[in-house]
C-alpha positions as CSV (number, residue, x, y, z in Angstrom):
1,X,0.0,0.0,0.0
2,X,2.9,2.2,1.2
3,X,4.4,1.9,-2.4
4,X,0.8,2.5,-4.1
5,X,1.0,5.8,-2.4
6,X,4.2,6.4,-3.2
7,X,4.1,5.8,-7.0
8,X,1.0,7.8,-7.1
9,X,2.7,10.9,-5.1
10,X,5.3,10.6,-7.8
11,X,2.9,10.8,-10.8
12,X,1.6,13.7,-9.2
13,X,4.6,15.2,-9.0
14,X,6.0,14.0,-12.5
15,X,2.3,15.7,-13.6
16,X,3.1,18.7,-12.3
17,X,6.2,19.3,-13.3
18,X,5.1,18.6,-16.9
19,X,2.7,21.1,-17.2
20,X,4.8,23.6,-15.4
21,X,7.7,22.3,-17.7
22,X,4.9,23.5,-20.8
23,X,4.1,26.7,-19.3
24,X,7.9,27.5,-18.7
25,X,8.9,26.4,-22.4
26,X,5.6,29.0,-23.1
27,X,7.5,31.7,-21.3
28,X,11.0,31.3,-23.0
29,X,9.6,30.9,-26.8
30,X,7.7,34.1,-25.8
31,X,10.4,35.8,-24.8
32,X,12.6,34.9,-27.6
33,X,9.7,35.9,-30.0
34,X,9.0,32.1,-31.2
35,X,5.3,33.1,-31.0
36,X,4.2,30.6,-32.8
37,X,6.2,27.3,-30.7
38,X,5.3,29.7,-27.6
39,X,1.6,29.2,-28.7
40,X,1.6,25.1,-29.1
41,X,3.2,25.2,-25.7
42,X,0.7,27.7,-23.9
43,X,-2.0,25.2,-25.5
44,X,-0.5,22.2,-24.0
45,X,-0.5,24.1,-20.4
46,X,-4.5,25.2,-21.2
47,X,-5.3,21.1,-21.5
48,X,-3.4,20.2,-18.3
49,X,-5.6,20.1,-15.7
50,X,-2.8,21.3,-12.8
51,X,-1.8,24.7,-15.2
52,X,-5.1,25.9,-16.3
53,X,-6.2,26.7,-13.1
54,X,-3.1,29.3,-12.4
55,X,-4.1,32.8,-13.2
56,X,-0.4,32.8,-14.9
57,X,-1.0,30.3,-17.4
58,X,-3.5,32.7,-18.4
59,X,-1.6,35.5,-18.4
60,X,0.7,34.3,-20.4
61,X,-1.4,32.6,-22.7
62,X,-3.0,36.7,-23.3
63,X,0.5,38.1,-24.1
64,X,1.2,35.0,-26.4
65,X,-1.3,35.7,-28.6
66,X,-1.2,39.9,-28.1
67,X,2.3,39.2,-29.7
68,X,1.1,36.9,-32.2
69,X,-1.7,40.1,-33.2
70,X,1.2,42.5,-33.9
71,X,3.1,40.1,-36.6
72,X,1.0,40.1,-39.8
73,X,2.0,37.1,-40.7
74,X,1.1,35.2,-38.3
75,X,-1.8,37.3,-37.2
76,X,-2.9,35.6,-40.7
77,X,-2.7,32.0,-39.5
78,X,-4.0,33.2,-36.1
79,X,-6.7,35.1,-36.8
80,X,-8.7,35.0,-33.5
81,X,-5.5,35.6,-31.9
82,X,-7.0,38.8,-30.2
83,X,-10.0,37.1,-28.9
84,X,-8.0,34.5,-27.6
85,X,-6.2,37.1,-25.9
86,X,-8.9,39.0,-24.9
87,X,-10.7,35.3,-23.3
88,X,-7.4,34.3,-21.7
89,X,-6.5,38.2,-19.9
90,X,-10.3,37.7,-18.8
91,X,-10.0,34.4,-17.4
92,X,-6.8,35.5,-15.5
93,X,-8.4,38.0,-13.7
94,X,-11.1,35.5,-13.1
95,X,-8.5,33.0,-11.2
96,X,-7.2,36.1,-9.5
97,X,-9.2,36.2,-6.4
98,X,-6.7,38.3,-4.5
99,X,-6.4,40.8,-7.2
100,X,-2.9,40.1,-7.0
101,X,-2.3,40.9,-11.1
102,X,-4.7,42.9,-11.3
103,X,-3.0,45.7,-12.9
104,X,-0.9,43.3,-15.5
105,X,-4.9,42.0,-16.6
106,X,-5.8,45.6,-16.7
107,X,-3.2,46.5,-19.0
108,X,-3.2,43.7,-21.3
109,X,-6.9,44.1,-22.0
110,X,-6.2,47.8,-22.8
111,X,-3.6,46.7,-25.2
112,X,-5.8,44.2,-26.9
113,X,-8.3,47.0,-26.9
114,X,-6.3,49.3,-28.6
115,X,-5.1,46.3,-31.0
116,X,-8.6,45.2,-32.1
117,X,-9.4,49.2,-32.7
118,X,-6.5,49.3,-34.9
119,X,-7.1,45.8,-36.6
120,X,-10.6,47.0,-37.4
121,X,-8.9,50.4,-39.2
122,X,-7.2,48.1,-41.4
123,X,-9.6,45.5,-42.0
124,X,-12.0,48.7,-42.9
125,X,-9.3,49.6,-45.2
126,X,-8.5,46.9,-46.7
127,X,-12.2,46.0,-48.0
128,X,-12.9,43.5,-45.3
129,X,-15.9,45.2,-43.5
130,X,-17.2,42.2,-41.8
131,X,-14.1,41.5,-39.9
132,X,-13.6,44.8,-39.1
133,X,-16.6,45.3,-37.4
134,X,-16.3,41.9,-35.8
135,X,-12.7,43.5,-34.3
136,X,-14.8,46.8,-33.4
137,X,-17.0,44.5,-31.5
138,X,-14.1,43.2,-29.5
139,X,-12.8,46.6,-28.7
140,X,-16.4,47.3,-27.6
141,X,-17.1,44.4,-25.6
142,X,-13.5,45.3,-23.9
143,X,-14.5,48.9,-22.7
144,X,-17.8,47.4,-20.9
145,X,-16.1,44.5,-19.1
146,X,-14.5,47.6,-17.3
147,X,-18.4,49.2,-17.4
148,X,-17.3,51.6,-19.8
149,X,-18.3,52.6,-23.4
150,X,-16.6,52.8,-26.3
151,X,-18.6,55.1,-28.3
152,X,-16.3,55.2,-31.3
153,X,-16.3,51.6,-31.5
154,X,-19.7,50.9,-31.2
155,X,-20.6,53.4,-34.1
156,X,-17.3,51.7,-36.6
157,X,-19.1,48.6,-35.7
158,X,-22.5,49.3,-37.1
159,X,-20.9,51.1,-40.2
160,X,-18.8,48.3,-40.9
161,X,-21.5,45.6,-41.0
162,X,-23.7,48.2,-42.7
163,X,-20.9,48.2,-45.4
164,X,-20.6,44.0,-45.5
165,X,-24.8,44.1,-45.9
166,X,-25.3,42.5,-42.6
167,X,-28.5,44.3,-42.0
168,X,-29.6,42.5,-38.4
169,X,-25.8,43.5,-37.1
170,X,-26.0,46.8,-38.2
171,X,-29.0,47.8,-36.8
172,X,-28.1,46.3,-33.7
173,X,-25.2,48.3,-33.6
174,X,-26.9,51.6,-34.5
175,X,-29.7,50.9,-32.0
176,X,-26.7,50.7,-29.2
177,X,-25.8,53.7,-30.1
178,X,-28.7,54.9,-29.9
179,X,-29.4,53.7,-26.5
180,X,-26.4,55.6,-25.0
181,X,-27.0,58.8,-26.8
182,X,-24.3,58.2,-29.2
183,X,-25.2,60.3,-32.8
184,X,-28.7,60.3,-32.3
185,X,-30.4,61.2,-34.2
186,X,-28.6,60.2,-37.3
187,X,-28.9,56.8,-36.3
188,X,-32.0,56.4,-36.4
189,X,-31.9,57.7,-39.8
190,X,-29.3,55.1,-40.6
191,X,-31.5,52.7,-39.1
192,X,-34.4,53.5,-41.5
193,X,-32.3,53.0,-44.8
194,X,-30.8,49.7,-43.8
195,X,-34.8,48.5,-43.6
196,X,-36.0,50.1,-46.4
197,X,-33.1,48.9,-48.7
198,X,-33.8,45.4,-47.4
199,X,-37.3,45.7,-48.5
200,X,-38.7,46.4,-44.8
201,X,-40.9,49.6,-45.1
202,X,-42.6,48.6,-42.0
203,X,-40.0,48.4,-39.6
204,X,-38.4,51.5,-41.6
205,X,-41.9,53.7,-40.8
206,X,-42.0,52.6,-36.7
207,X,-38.2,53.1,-36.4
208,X,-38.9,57.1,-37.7
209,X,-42.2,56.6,-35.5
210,X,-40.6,55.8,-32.3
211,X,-37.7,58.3,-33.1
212,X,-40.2,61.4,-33.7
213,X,-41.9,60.5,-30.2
214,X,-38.0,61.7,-28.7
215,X,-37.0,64.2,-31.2
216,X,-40.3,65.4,-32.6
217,X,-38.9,68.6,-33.7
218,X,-36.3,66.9,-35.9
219,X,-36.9,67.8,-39.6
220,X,-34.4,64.9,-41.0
221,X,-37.0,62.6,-39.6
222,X,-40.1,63.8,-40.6
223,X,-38.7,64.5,-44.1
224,X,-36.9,60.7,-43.9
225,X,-41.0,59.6,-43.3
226,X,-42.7,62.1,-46.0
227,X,-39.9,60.5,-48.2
228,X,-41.0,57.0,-47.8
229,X,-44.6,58.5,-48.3
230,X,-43.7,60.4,-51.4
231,X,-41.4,57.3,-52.9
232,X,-44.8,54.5,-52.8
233,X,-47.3,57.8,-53.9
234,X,-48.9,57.6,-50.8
235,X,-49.9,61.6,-50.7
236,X,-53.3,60.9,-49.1
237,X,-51.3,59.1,-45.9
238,X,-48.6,61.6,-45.8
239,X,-51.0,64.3,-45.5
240,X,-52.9,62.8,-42.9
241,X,-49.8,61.8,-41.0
242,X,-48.5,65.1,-41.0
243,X,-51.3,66.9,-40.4
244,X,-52.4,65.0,-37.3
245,X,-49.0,65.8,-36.1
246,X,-49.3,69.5,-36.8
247,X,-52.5,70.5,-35.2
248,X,-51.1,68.1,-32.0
249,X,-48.0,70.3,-32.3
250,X,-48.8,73.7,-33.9
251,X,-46.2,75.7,-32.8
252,X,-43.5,73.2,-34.6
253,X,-42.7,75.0,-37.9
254,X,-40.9,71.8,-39.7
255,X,-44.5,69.9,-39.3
256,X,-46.6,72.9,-41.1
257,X,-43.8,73.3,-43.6
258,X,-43.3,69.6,-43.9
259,X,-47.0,69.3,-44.7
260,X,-47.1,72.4,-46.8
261,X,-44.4,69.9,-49.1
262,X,-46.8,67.4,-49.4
263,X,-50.1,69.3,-50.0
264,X,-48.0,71.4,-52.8
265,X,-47.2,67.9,-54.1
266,X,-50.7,66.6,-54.2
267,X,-51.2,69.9,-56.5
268,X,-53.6,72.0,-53.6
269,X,-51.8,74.9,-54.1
270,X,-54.0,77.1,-52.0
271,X,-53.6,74.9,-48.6
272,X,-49.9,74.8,-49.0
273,X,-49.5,78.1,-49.1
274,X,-51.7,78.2,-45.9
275,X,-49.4,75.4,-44.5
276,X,-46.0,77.6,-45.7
277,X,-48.0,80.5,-44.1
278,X,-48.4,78.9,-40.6
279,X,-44.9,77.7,-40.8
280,X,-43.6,81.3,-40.9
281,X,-45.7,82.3,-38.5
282,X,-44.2,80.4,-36.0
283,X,-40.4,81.1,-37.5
284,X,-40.4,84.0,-39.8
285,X,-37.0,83.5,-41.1
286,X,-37.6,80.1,-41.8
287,X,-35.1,79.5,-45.4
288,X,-37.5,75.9,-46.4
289,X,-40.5,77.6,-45.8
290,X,-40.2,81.3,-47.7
291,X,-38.6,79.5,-50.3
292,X,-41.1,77.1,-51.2
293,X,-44.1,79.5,-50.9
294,X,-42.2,81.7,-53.1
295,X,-41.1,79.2,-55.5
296,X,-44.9,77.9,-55.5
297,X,-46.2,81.5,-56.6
298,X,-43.6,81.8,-58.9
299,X,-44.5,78.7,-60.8
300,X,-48.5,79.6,-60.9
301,X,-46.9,83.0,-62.6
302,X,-44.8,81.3,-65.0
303,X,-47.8,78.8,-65.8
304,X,-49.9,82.2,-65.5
305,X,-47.7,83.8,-68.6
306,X,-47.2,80.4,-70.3
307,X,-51.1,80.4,-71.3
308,X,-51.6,84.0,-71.9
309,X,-48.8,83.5,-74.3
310,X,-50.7,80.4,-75.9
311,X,-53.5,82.6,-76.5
312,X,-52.2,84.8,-79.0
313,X,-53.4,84.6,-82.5
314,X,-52.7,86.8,-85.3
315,X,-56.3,88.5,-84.6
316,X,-58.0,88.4,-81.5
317,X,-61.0,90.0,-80.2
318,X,-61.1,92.6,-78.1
319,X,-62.7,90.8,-75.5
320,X,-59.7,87.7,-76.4
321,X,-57.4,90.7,-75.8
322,X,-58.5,91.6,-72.6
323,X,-58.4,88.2,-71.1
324,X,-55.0,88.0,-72.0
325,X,-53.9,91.2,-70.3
326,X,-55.6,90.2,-67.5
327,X,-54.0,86.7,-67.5
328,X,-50.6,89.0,-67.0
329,X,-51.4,91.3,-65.0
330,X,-52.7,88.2,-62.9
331,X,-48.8,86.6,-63.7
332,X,-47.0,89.5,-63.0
333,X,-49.6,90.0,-59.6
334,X,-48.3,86.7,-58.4
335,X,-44.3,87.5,-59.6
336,X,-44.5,90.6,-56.9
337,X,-46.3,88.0,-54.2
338,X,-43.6,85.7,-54.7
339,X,-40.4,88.2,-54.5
340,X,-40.7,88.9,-50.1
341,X,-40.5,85.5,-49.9
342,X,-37.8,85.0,-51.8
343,X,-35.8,87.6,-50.8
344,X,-36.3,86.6,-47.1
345,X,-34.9,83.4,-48.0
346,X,-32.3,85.1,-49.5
347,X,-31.4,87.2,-46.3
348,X,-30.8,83.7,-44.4
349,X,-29.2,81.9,-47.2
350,X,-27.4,84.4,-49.1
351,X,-25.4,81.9,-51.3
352,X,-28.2,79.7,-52.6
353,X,-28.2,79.7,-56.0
354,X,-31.8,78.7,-56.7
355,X,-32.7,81.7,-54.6
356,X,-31.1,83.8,-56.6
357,X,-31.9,82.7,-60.2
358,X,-35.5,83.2,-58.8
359,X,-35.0,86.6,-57.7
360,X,-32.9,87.4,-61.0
361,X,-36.2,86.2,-63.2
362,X,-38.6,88.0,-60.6
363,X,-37.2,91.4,-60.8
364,X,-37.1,91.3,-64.6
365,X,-40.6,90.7,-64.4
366,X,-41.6,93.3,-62.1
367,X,-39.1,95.9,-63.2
368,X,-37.0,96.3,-60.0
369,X,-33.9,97.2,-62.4
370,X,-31.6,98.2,-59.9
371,X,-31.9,94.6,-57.9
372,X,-32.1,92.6,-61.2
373,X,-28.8,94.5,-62.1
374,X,-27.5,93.8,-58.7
375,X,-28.7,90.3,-58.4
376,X,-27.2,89.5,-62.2
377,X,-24.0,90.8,-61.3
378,X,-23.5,88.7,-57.8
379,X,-24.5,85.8,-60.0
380,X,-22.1,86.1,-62.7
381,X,-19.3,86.8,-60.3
382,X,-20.0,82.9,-59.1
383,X,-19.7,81.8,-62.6
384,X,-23.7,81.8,-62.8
């Protein structure tokens, strides 16, 4: 019995000193930057029941494989070797109940942070947008084992796998963002497209739905809906969508002006310009809003000149004659009830050039030489 015992205490001790033998020849190839023999030897350790239960075999195991990140070739035959790090620093710290390497767990995670941030730059660049965003992810999922967030990560993530047309990864990764405040409201924005260019209007609609209910003064959302509207000719349901949502909200300019766009669409010209007209009562310099109510009166005088002019005939009555004057007085009525407008839109965006064509045609027609002079010569000093 005596000599049972003893050959089993040796075993034990042969065992042990095997698998600290493998964790020791780990060490050395590591040192020596033998990355590659220093991995088969770590994995030998990780099977050995005595070494993977030492927070050091761990440790080790995480700078192993951080080393084997920073070679590019063999990051290439080891291409989980940051996750492998990242799972071996974490399972270090795990076996560390005294806290005793705390600080070396710490800082290896931060470096296999920083290296999956900058393998997911260069996966980005080099085309390979799935695996970048599967090394943003690590970077992420780094920052919030330390209950912290990596914003910029997060964000790379969902553009990456937006990129590599994984829809259901994307949106998850936009929706994170959005659930820590992160670009909002662009993301919800972002959100929208991936579904509607994956043929999901549905989910597109009750993602700008639920968005609105936070940010209902947000114009890039309500246009984003009366897009979608517009796009499937659904006038009728973009009216009533946006008119419900004006008289609940009638001091919001960007719904009145919003539904001014669609009724102007659907051809009712004389309740978009009411629509336009409550806009700027709420925000009289609103650019959108004078522009479009003096671009709409603008057209119904060019329209207005355009049949006066299809009129004439060699000989006309007197009473054909008359009708036609009226027709332009009528045209060059509405070219005077269009210019305010214009010009106010003009005083907030002094650059725009479709402003300023409009003006340029308007005071030729109402014979305000001196601005049609001025306006002429600011537009052919941009080339215009």
């Amino acid at each position: 019995m005596r000599n049972f015992a003893t050959l089993m205490a040796l075993a034990a001790i042969s065992f042990q000193g095997l698998a600290q033998k493998e964790v020791v020849s780990a060490y050395n190839a590591n040192k020596e930057g033998d990355y590659a023999t220093a991995a088969s030897y770590i994995e030998q350790a990780i099977e050995n029941p005595k070494a993977n239960v030492k927070n050091k075999t761990w440790r080790y195991r995480g700078e192993i494989y951080l080393n084997i990140s920073k070679d590019s070739t063999l990051f290439a035959a080891f291409p989980d070797a940051l996750n492998i790090a990242k799972d071996s620093y974490m399972k270090a710290k795990e076996l560390d109940t005294k806290g005793s390497y705390a600080q070396e767990c710490q800082i290896g995670l931060g470096q296999v942070q920083m290296a999956a941030s900058n393998a997911g730059i260069t996966q980005y660049n080099s085309g390979d947008f799935g695996r970048a965003g599967g090394f943003f992810d690590l970077s992420a999922e780094i920052a919030s084992a330390f209950e912290a967030t990596d914003t910029m990560a997060l964000y790379n993530s969902a553009l990456c796998y937006e990129k590599a047309g994984n829809v259901e990864l994307a949106v998850a990764r936009y929706q994170a963002c959005a659930d820590i405040q992160y670009q909002v409201p662009n993301v919800f924005l972002f959100i929208s497209n991936l579904y509607r260019n994956s043929s999901q209007e549905d989910l597109a609609l009750q993602t700008l739905a639920d968005a609105r209910k936070a940010y209902p003064r947000e114009q890039s959302l309500i246009i984003e809906e009366l897009n979608i509207y517009l796009t499937n000719e659904e006038f009728d349901k973009a009216k009533e969508n946006l008119a419900l949502a004006a008289e609940q909200d009638p001091t919001n300019e960007i719904l009145w002006f919003s539904l001014g766009s669609v009724l102007d669409n659907l051809g009712n010209a004389s309740e978009a310009i009411d629509a336009y007209l409550r806009a700027l009562e709420v925000k009289a310099d609103y650019f959108d809003a004078n522009y479009n109510l003096g671009a709409l009166y603008f057209n119904q005088a060019v329209q207005g000149i355009n049949e006066a002019n299809d009129m004439w005939k060699p000989r006309m009555t007197k009473t054909e004659s008359d009708t036609q004057k009226k027709m332009e007085d009528d045209a060059k009525a509405l070219f005077a009830t269009a210019k305010p407008y214009l010009e106010a839109a003009h005083v907030v965006d002094p650059d725009d050039l479709e402003t300023m064509r409009s003006l340029r045609d308007v005071y030729a027609r109402t014979g305000d030489d001196d601005k049609l002079l001025d306006m002429s010569a600011k537009l052919k000093a941009l080339g215009q």
